[in-house]
C-alpha positions in Angstrom: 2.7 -10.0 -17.8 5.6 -8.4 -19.6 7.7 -5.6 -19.1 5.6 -3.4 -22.2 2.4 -5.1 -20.6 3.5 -3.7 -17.1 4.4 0.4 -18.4 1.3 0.6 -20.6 -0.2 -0.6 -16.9 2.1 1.9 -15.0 1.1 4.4 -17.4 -2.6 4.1 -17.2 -2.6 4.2 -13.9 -0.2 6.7 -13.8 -2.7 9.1 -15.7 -5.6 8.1 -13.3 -4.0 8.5 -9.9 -6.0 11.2 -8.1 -4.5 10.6 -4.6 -7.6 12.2 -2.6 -9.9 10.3 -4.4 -8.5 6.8 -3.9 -7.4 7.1 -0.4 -11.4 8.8 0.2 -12.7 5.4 -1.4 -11.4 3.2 1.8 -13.1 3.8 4.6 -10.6 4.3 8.0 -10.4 1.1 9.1 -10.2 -1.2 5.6 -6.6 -1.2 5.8 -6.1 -5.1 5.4 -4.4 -6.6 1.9 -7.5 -8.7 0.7 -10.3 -5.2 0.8 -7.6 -2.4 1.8 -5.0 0.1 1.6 -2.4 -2.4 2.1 -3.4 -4.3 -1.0 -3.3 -0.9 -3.3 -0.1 -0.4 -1.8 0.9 -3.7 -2.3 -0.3 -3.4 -6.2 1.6 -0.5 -6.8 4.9 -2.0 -5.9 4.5 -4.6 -8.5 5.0 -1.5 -11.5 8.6 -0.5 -13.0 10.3 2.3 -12.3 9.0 4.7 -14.7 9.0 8.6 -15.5 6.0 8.5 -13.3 6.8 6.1 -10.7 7.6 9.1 -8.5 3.6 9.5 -8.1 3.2 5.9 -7.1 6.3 6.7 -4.4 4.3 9.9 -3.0 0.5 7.5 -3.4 2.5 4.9 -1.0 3.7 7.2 1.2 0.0 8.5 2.1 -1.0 4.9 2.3 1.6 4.3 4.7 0.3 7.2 6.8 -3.5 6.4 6.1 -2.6 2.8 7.8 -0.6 4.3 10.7 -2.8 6.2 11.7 -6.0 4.4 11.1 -8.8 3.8 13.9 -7.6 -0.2 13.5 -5.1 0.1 15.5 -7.5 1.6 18.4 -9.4 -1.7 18.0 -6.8 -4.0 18.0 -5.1 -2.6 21.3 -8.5 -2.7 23.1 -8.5 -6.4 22.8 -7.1 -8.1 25.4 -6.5 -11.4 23.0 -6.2 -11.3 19.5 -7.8 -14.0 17.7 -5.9 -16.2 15.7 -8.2 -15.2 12.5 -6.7 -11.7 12.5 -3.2 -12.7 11.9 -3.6 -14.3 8.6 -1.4 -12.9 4.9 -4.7 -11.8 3.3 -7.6 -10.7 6.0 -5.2 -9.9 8.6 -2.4 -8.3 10.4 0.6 -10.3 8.6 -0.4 -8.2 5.3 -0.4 -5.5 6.3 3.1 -5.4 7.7 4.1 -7.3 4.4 2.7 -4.1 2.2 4.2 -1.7 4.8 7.4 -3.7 4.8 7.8 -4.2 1.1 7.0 -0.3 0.1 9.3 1.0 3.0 12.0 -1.2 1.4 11.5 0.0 -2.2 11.4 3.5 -1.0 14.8 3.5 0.7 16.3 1.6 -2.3 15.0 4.0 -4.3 16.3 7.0 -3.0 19.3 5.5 -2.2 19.7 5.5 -6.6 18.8 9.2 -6.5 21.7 10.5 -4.5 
C-alpha cells in the first residue's frame, strides 16, 4: 500500500473512530492479536502520522488499558501450567506483548517529537 493509499485509510478511519463503540464490540477477555484488542491496536500502528493520528494515540491508549485490565489475566494466573498453545504470535500471549510493546514504543517516540 502507498503512502496516499495509507492517509486516505488513516483518514477514513479517522472519521469513523467512536472509541466507546469499538472497545464495547470486544468482549473482556478477546484481547489476543488474531480476534482481539491487541490486533486493532496492532492495526493502528501501521497508519502515518497524520493531523488525526492524535485519535489513534488516545484509541491505543484505551486499548492498552482495556488489556491490562482484562479478566484474561485472572485466568491465566489461575493456571498452574500454561499450555504451550497459549504462547503462540497470533492466538496467544506473545501478541499481545508485541501490540502492547510496539504501541508503547511509538507513543514515547512520539511525544518525545512534541516537546
Amino acid at each position: 500500500m502507498n503512502i496516499i493509499s495509507q492517509l486516505i485509510c488513516a483518514q477514513c478511519l479517522s472519521e469513523s473512530l467512536k472509541e466507546r463503540e469499538i472497545l464495547q464490540q470486544f468482549p473482556d477477555k478477546n484481547i489476543l492479536l488474531n480476534k482481539g484488542l491487541a490486533g486493532l491496536q496492532f492495526i493502528l500502528t501501521l497508519y502515518p502520522e497524520t493531523d488525526e493520528h492524535h485519535r489513534f494515540n488516545e484509541l491505543s491508549s484505551s486499548i492498552s488499558e482495556k488489556i491490562a485490565f482484562s479478566e484474561f489475566w485472572d485466568e491465566v494466573e489461575q493456571k498452574e501450567k500454561m499450555h504451550t498453545g497459549n504462547l503462540g504470535l497470533l492466538t496467544g500471549l506473545a501478541g499481545v506483548g508485541m501490540s502492547l510493546i510496539t504501541t508503547n514504543s511509538q507513543l514515547v517516540t512520539h511525544n518525545s517529537k512534541l516537546k
